[in-house]
C-alpha positions as CSV (number, residue, x, y, z in Angstrom):
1,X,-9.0,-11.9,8.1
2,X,-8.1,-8.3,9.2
3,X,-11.2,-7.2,7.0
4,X,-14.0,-9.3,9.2
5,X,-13.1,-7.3,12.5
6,X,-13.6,-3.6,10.5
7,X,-9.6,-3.6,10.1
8,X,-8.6,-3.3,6.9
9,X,-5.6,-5.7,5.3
10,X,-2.7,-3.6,4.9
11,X,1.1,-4.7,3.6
12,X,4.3,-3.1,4.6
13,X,6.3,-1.0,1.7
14,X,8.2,-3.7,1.2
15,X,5.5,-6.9,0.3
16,X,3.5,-3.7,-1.9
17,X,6.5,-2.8,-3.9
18,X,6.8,-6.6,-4.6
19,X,2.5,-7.1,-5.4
20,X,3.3,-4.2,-7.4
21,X,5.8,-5.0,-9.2
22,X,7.4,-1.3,-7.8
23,X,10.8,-0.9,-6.2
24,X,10.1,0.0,-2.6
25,X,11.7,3.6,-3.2
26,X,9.2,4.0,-5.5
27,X,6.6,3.6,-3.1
28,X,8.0,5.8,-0.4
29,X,8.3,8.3,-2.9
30,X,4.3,8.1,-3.7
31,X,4.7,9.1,-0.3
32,X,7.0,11.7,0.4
33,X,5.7,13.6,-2.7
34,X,2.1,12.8,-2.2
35,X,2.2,12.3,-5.9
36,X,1.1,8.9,-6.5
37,X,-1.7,6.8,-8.1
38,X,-2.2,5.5,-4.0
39,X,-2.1,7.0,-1.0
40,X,-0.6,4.6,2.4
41,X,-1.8,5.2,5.6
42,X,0.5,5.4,8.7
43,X,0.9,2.7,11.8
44,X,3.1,3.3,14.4
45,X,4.8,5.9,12.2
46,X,5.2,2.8,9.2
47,X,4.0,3.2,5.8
48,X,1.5,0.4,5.2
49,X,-0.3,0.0,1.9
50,X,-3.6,-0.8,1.5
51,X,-4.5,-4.3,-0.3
52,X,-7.9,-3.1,-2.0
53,X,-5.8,0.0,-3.4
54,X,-3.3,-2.5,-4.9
55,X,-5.8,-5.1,-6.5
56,X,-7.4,-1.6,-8.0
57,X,-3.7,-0.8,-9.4
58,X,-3.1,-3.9,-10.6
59,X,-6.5,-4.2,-12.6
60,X,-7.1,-7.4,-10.0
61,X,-10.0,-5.9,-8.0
């Protein structure tokens, strides 16, 4: 979708946590700490997740 116009798919902390299996305040602490296994990118000051990070995580990529 996203992808085909050189954007790439993104979720918000929220729908990550969940692909995850992650509470969100996990994720935002990945964040904060800079200490996680992935790194989000901000939009509009919003913590969004990339999908090709999470399918990596999750073995599904």
């Amino acid at each position: 979708m996203l992808a085909a116009h050189g954007i790439e798919a993104t979720l918000p902390t929220a729908e990550a946590a969940a692909a995850i299996n992650r509470k969100p305040q996990t994720l935002r602490r990945w964040a904060c700490l800079e200490n996680g296994p992935i790194r989000p990118i901000r939009i509009n000051g919003r913590l969004a997740w990339r999908v090709s990070d999470l399918k990596v995580l999750t073995n599904r990529g």
